[in-house]
C-alpha positions in Angstrom: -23.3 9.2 -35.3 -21.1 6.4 -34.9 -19.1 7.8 -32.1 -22.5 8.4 -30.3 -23.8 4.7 -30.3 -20.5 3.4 -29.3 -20.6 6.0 -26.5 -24.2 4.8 -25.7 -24.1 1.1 -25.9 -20.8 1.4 -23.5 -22.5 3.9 -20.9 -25.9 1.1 -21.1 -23.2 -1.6 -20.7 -21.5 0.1 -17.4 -24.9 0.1 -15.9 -26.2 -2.8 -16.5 -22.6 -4.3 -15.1 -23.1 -2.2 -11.8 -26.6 -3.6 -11.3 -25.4 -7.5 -11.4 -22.5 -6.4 -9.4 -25.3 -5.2 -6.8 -27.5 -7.7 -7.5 -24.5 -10.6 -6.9 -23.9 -8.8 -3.4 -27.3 -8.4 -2.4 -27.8 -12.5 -2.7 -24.1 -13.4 -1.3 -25.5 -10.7 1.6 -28.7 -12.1 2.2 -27.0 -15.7 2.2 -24.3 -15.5 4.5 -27.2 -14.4 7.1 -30.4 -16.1 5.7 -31.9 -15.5 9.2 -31.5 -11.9 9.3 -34.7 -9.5 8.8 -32.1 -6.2 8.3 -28.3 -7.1 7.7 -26.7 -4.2 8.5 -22.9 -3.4 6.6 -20.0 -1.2 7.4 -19.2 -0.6 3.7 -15.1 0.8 3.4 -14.4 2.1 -0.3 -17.5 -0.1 -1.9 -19.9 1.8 -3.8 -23.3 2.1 -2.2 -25.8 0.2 -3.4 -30.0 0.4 -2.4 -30.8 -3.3 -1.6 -33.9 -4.3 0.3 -33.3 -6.0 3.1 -29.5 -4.3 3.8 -28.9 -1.2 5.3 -25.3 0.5 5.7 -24.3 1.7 9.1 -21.7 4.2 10.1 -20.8 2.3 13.4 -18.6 -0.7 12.9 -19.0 -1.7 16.2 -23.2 -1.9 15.5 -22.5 -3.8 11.5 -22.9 -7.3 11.0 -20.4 -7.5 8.5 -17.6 -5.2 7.0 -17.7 -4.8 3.5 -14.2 -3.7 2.1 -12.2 -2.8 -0.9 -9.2 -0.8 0.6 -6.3 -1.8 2.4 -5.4 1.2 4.6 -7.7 0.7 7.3 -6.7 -2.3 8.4 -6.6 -0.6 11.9 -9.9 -0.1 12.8 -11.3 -3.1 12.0 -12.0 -5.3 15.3 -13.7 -9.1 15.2 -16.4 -8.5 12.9 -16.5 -10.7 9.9 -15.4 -8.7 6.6 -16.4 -9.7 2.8 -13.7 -8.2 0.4 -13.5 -7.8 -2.7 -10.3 -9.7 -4.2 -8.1 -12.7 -3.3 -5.6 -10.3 -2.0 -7.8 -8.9 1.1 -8.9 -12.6 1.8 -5.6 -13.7 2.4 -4.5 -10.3 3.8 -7.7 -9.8 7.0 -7.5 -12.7 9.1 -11.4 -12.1 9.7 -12.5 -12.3 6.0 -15.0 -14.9 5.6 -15.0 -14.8 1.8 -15.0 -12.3 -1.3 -16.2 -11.5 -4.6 -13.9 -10.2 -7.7 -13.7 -10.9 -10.8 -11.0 -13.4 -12.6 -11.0 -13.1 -16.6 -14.3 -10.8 -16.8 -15.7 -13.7 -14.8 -17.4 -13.4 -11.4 -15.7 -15.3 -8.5 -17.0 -16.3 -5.3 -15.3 -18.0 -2.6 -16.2 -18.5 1.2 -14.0 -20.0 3.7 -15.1 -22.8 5.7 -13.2 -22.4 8.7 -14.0 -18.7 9.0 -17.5 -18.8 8.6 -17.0 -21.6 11.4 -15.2 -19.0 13.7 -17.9 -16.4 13.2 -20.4 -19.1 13.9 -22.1 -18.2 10.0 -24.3 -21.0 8.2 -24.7 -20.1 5.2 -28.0 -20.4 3.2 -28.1 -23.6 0.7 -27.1 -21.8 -2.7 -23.9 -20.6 -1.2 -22.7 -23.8 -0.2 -20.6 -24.9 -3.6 -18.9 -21.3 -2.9 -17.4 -22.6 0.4 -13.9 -24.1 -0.1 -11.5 -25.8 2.5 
């Protein structure tokens, strides 16, 4: 019986992780294009997620923004701005505007000012404290 909760409290813990997770991407989404009716993402190794006003594309060329979390395909990725999802890809892709990952069991967001400046973004007002030098 004991071996049961623990399982069940885990498996209720993994879910609820994966919705904030969602939920902290949806927002960070939503605010680097406040403007935007549909943001459309070009998602590489990122679980998919059902937001409401975000929609996944198969076309890089037709995304907004390229949502990554592996390495490998650094080849086909042209001038499109891409969100990643540790320190290591926003140093590593020249074009990433920020990321999202998690430091300590903490989440972590950081936007780069001169980035979002290249890609012309303006970011809605709660991101702002994100954006660092």
């Amino acid at each position: 019986m004991k071996k049961l909760f623990i399982s069940l409290f885990l498996f209720i813990t993994c879910v609820k992780a994966d919705v904030v997770y969602s939920k902290l991407h949806e927002k960070i989404f939503e605010g680097i294009f406040p403007n935007k009716k549909e943001i459309l993402i070009y998602n590489i190794g990122n679980p998919i997620y059902k937001f409401k006003n975000i929609k996944y594309t198969k076309e890089i060329y037709k995304s907004d923004i390229i949502f990554i979390s592996e390495y490998y395909r650094i080849h086909i990725i042209n001038n499109k701005p891409i969100f990643a999802s540790s320190l290591f890809q926003l140093k590593y892709y020249k074009n990433a505007i920020g990321a999202l990952y998690w430091n300590k069991g903490k989440a972590e967001i950081i936007l780069l000012k001169d980035r979002l400046k290249e890609h012309n973004l303006k970011v809605a007002d709660y991101l702002e404290k994100y954006i660092i030098e």
